[in-house]
C-alpha positions in Angstrom: -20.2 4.4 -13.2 -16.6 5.5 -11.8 -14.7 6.9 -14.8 -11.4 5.7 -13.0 -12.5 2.1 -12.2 -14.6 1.4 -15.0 -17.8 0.1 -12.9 -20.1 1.4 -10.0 -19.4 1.5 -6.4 -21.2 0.1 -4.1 -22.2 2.8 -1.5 -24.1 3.0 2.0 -26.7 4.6 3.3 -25.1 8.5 3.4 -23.8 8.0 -0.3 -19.9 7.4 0.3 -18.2 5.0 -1.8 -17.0 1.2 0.3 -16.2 -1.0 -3.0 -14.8 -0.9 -6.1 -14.0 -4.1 -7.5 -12.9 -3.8 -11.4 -10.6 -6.3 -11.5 -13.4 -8.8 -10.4 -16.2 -7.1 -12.8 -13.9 -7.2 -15.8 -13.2 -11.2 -15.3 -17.4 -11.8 -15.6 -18.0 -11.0 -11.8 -21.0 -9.3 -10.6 -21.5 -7.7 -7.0 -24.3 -9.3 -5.2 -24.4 -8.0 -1.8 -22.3 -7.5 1.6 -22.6 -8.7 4.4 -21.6 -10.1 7.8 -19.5 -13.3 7.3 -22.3 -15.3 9.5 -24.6 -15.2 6.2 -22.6 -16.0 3.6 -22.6 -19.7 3.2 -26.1 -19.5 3.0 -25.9 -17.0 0.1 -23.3 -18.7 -1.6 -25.5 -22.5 -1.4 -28.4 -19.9 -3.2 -26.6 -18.5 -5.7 -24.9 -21.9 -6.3 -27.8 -24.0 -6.7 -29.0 -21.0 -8.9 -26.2 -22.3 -11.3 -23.9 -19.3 -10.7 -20.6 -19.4 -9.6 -19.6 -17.5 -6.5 -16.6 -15.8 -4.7 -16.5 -13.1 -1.9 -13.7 -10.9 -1.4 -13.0 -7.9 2.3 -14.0 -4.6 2.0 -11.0 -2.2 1.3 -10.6 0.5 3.8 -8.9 2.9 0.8 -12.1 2.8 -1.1 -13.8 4.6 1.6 -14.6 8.3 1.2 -12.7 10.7 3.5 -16.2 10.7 6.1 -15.8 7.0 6.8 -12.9 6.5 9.2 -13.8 4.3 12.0 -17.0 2.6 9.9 -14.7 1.3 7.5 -12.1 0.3 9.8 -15.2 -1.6 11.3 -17.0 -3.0 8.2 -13.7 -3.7 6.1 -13.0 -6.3 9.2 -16.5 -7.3 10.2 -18.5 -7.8 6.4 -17.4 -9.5 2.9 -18.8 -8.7 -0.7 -20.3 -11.3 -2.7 -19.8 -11.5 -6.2 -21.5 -14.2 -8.2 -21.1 -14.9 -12.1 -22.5 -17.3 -14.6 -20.7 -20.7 -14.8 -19.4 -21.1 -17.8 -21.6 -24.0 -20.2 -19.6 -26.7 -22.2 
């Protein structure tokens, strides 16, 4: 956990940082994955007929480490992060 944010980042493969998100993980929300736009309504009809709730949000370039120039130039305009949370019962 980041002790600034209050939650984990998400990170890729060489360990640098490309999402923090504590606004939506402190209203219920819970990264699922991210990925290329292309795929998302079919995550988004799973996680709904799993009885969650969904939302997707970009990528923010200023939560990439200093090493990831150009790839997050690239993935903050080419993927989106899915966050799903429980719907609420009642």
């Amino acid at each position: 956990m980041s002790e600034e944010t209050g939650s984990e980042a998400i990170y890729c493969s060489a360990g640098v940082q490309i999402l923090q998100a504590p606004v939506l993980e402190s209203a219920g929300w819970q990264r699922r994955t991210v990925t290329d736009p292309a795929r998302i309504d079919e995550l988004d009809e799973l996680y709904t007929n799993l009885g969650f709730e969904t939302t997707t949000t970009m990528l923010d370039p200023s939560s990439f480490g200093e090493a990831c120039t150009s790839c997050a130039i690239t993935a903050c305009t080419t993927y989106v992060a899915l966050f799903t949370r429980k719907q609420p019962t009642g």
